[in-house]
N, C-alpha and C positions, 0 to 999 in steps of 0.2 A: 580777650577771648582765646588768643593762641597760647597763652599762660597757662590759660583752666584747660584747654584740652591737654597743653603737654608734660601739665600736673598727674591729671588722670592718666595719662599712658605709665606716667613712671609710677604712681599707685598702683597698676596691672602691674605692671613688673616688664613694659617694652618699652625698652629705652631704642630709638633709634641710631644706626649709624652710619659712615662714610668709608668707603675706602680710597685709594690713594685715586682708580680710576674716575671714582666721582668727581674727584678736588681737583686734577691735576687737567691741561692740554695734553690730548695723546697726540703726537706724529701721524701721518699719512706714512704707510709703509706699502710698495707696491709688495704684488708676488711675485715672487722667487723661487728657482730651484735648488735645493742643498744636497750634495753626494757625500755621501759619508766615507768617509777617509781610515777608518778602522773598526775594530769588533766585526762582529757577526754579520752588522749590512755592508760591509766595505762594500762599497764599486754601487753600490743600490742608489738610487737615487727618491727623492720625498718633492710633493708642492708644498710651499708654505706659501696656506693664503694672504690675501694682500688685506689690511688692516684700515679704513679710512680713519680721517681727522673726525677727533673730538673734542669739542669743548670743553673743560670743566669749570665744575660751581663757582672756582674760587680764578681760572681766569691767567695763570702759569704755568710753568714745566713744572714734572715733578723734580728737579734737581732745584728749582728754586724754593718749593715747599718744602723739601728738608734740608735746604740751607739756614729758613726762616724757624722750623723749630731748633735746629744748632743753635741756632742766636736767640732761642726764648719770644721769636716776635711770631710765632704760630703756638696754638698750643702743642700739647704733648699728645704724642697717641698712644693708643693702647695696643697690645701683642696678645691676639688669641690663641696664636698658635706659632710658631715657628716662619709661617710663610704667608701669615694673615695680620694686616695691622690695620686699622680701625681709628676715626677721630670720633667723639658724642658729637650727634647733632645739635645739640645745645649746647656745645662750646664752639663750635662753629657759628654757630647762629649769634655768640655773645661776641665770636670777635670780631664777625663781618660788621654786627655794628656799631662795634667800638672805634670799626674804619669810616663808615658812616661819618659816624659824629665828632669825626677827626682828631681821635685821642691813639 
């Protein structure tokens, strides 16, 4: 059943996908203040909000997901854009269970 629907998505033409947020554990990061030290706001000061923990799908850091494609044992991702990088849902979905089935 999850075969034929995600047959027919890619016949539409929507393929889904992941970014690195999806896949990876983010850190808890509290807030902070930052003064900026040069240009135009020198001496100004900014809040940066505080960021809680997240889990991702796949359950690591992101320095360990792209250690794992360095080494070919994640797949490849794809570059939309310069600042956007993407894995197919359905190569995530083949290699989680290729972890499964202990291959």
């Amino acid at each position: 059943m999850l075969e034929q629907k995600q047959s027919s998505e890619n016949q539409q033409g929507t393929e889904r996908y992941y970014r690195m947020k999806d896949l990876a554990n983010i850190p808890e990061r509290p807030a902070r203040i930052h003064q900026y030290k040069s240009g135009i706001n020198k001496g100004k000061t900014r809040v940066i909000g505080e960021r809680r923990a997240s889990k991702g799908l796949i359950g690591v850091s992101e320095k360990t997901l792209w250690e794992w494609v360095r080494k070919g044992e994640f797949p490849q991702p794809i570059k939309l854009s310069p600042t956007i990088t993407v894995w197919r849902a359905k190569d995530i979905a083949e290699w989680m269970k290729s972890k499964e089935s202990g291959n």
